[in-house]
C-alpha positions, 0 to 999 in steps of 0.5 A: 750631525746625528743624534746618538742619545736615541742609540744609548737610550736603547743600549741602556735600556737593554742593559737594564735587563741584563742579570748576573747569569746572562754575563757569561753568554756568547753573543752574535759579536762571536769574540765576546761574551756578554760580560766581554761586550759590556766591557768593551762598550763601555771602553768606547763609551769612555773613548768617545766621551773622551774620559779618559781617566775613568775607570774599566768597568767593573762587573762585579760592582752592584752599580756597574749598569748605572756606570755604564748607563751614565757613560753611555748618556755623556757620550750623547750629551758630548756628541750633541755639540755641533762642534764635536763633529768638526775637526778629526780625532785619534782614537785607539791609534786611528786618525779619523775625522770627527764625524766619522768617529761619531758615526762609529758610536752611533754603530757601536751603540745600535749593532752592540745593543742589538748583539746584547738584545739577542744573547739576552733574549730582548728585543731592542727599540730604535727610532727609524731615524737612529737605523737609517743613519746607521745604515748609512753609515754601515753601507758606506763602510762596506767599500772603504772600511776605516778599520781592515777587517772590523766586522765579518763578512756581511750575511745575506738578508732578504730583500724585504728585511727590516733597515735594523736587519740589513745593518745587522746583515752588513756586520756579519751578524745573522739576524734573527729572533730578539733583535727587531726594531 
């Protein structure tokens, strides 16, 4: 079992500084903008909190950070549940186990936090722990992806490179100024 409120604790507080300026901005998530990539965490936030009757996000909201902070913090009080590692789920079609899908938000939560950090120009602030079963996770999923193509193809980084840029790395991301542990 991995704790994911230290990830949503990061991803919030780089939400916290988003402006309405920064929404149209690319990110290193190349198919998102930052106002795609705010909608798209939060449809996984309610996804992996299994609120499924909540509604999409709305940008355009004055409250839409405290939205998706609040979301963001259910999913790490659900997952805290021992028991929601057990079992498996289907989400968005895909039949995994249930400690597969809670990795998967932990991976989310880090790698999007960091892509909304370096379009934003922040820096996002994970525990070593967070990173290191991030990277795990990430590291396992370069043989055997549960999902074909569900990153880029991973770019190289040196040797002595920080864990949070050999995860950013794996994604197919390029790591880079803004996005430090």
């Amino acid at each position: 079992m991995i704790d994911l409120k230290p990830a949503g604790r990061a991803l919030s507080a780089v939400v916290a500084r988003i402006g309405p300026e920064d929404l149209g901005r690319p990110t290193p998530c190349e198919k998102y903008s930052v106002g795609e990539l705010l909608a798209h965490v939060d449809e996984g936030a309610r996804a992996f909190a299994r609120d499924s009757s909540a509604e999409a996000l709305d940008l355009d909201a004055p409250t839409w950070r405290t939205t998706l902070t609040s979301r963001v913090e259910r999913v790490g009080v659900a997952w805290a549940d021992p028991a929601a590692w057990e079992g498996s789920s289907e989400l968005a079609g895909l039949e995994l186990s249930n400690d597969e899908w809670g990795r998967i938000a932990l991976t989310e939560f880090v790698v999007h936090g960091w892509d909304l950090a370096q379009a934003t120009g922040q820096r996002i602030q994970l525990p070593e722990e967070t990173v290191r079963s991030c990277y795990e996770h990430v590291e396992a999923l370069l043989t055997a992806p549960p999902v074909p193509g569900m990153w880029g193809p991973p770019v190289a980084v040196p040797e002595d490179a920080s864990l949070l840029d050999r995860v950013i790395g794996i994604t197919g991301r390029s790591p880079g100024v803004g996005g430090g542990e």
